[in-house]
N, C-alpha and C positions, 0 to 999 in steps of 0.2 A: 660309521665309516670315517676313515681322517678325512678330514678336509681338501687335505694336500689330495689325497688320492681322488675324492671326490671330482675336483678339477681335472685332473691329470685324464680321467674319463670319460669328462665332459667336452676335453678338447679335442678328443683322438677318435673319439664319435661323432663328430661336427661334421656335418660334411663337407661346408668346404673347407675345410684342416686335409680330409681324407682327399680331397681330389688334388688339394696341393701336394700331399703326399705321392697320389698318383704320378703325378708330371715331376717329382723327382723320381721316385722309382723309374717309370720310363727313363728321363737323361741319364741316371746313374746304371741304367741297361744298356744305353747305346753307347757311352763311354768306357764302358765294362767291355764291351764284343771288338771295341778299338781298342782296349788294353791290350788286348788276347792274337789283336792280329796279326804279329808277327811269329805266333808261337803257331799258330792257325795254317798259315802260310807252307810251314814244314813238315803240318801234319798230314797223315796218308787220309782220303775221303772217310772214310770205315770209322775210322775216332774223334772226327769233325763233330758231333755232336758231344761226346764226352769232355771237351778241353773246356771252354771256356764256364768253368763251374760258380763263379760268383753270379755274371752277368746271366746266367741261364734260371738262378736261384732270383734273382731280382725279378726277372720275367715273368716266372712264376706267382710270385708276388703280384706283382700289378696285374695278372689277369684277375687274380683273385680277389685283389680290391674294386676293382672295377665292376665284378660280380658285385660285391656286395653296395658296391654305389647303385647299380640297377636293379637292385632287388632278388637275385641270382645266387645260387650257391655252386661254384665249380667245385667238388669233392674231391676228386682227385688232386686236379690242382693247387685246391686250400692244403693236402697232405703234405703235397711234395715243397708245397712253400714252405711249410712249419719245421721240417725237415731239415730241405735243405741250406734255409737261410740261415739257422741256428749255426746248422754245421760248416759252414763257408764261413761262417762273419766271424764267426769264435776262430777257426781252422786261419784267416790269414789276421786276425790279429797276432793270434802265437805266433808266426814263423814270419812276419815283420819285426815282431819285439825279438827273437829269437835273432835274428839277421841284426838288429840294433847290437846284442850281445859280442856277437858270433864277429861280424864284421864292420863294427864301428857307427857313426851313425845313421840315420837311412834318411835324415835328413825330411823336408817340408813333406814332397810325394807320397815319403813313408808313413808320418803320421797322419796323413790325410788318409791314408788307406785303412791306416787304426781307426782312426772316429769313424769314418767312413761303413766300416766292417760290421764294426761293433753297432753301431746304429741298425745294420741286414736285421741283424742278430736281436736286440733288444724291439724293433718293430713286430716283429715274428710273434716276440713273447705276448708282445701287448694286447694283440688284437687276437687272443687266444677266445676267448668267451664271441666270436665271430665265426672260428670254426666246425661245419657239420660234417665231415669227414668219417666214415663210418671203419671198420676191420678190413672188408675189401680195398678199399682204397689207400688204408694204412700197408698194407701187403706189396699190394705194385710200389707203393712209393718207398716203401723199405728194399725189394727187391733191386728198384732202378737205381740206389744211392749205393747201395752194397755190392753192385755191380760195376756204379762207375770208379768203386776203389779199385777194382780189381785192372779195369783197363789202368788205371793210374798209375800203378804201382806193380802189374804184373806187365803189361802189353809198355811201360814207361812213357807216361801221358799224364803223367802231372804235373800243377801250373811249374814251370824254372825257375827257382833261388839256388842261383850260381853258386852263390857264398856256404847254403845250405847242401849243395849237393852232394857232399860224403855223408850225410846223415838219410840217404834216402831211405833205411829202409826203419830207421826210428821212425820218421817224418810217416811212412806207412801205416806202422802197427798205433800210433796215436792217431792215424785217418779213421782207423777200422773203430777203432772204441768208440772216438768221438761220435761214429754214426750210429753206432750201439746207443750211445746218451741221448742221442735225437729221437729217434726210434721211441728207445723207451719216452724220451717227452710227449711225442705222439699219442701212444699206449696212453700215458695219463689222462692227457686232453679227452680220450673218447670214453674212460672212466669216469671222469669229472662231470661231463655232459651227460653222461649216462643217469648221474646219483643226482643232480639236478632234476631231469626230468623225473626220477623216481621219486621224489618229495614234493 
């Protein structure tokens, strides 16, 4: 194996790496549901749980590390994390960089939200070989993501880029795939695990 990688594995499996990871996920949760709050504030109760989709995806995450810092495997929740983090972290880096395009520069906040994102996104990947997530739990978690596009973009509950918003129903149908790509990453994951314990 590279070396480089060999590190890379050694570090992200330390635990205390993983618990500091923890206490970011948490503040990058509670910062996230502060982002959302003025978008929250306008929303009718019934779709209060579908809006704020990063911070909800980061949650998900740290319960799930936290399982695995205690010895725990939350299945469901390792799903919906693998899922939804991919799909949040990739989904507002585009339509930050797109906003960059679209309406000039988005300035410190904006890139922060890029690295930021992409980081959801790139942890997700990493700590792949962590996930026991079986078909069942891949099903709810693809139902629940494919559902909250639909409040999104059919019930209009998705996060507001002002700059972006004649593009809403692009901004949609690249929602739906991207959760398609997730999904199938999912599918792979429980493949992967699968042909591992087969050998």
């Amino acid at each position: 194996m590279n070396p480089l990688f060999t590190q890379i594995k050694y570090i992200i499996f330390y635990k205390p790496f993983m618990w500091l990871l923890l206490i970011i996920n948490i503040l990058g949760t509670v910062y996230g549901f502060y982002w959302y709050r003025w978008q929250m504030e306008i929303t009718e109760p019934i779709f209060l749980i579908f809006v704020p989709d990063s911070p909800t995806a980061s949650l998900f995450f740290s319960i799930a590390l936290l399982g695995w810092l205690i010895g725990r495997h939350f299945k469901l929740i390792e799903a919906l994390a693998l899922i939804t983090l991919v799909k949040y972290g990739l989904w507002a880096v585009a339509m930050n960089i797109w906003t960059q395009f679209e309406a000039g520069p988005i300035g410190f906040v904006g890139w922060m939200l890029v690295v930021s994102h992409f980081a959801m996104a790139l942890q997700a990947v990493l700590y792949i070989p962590m996930y026991k997530f079986n078909w069942f739990h891949l099903l709810i978690a693809a139902i629940w993501t494919l559902h909250n596009d639909v409040i999104d973009y059919v019930f209009g509950q998705m996060p507001i880029y002002s700059s972006l918003s004649e593009f809403t129903q692009t901004i949609g149908y690249f929602t739906f795939w991207l959760s398609i790509a997730c999904i199938l990453l999912a599918i792979m994951v429980i493949k992967s695990s699968r042909n591992v314990q087969t050998n």
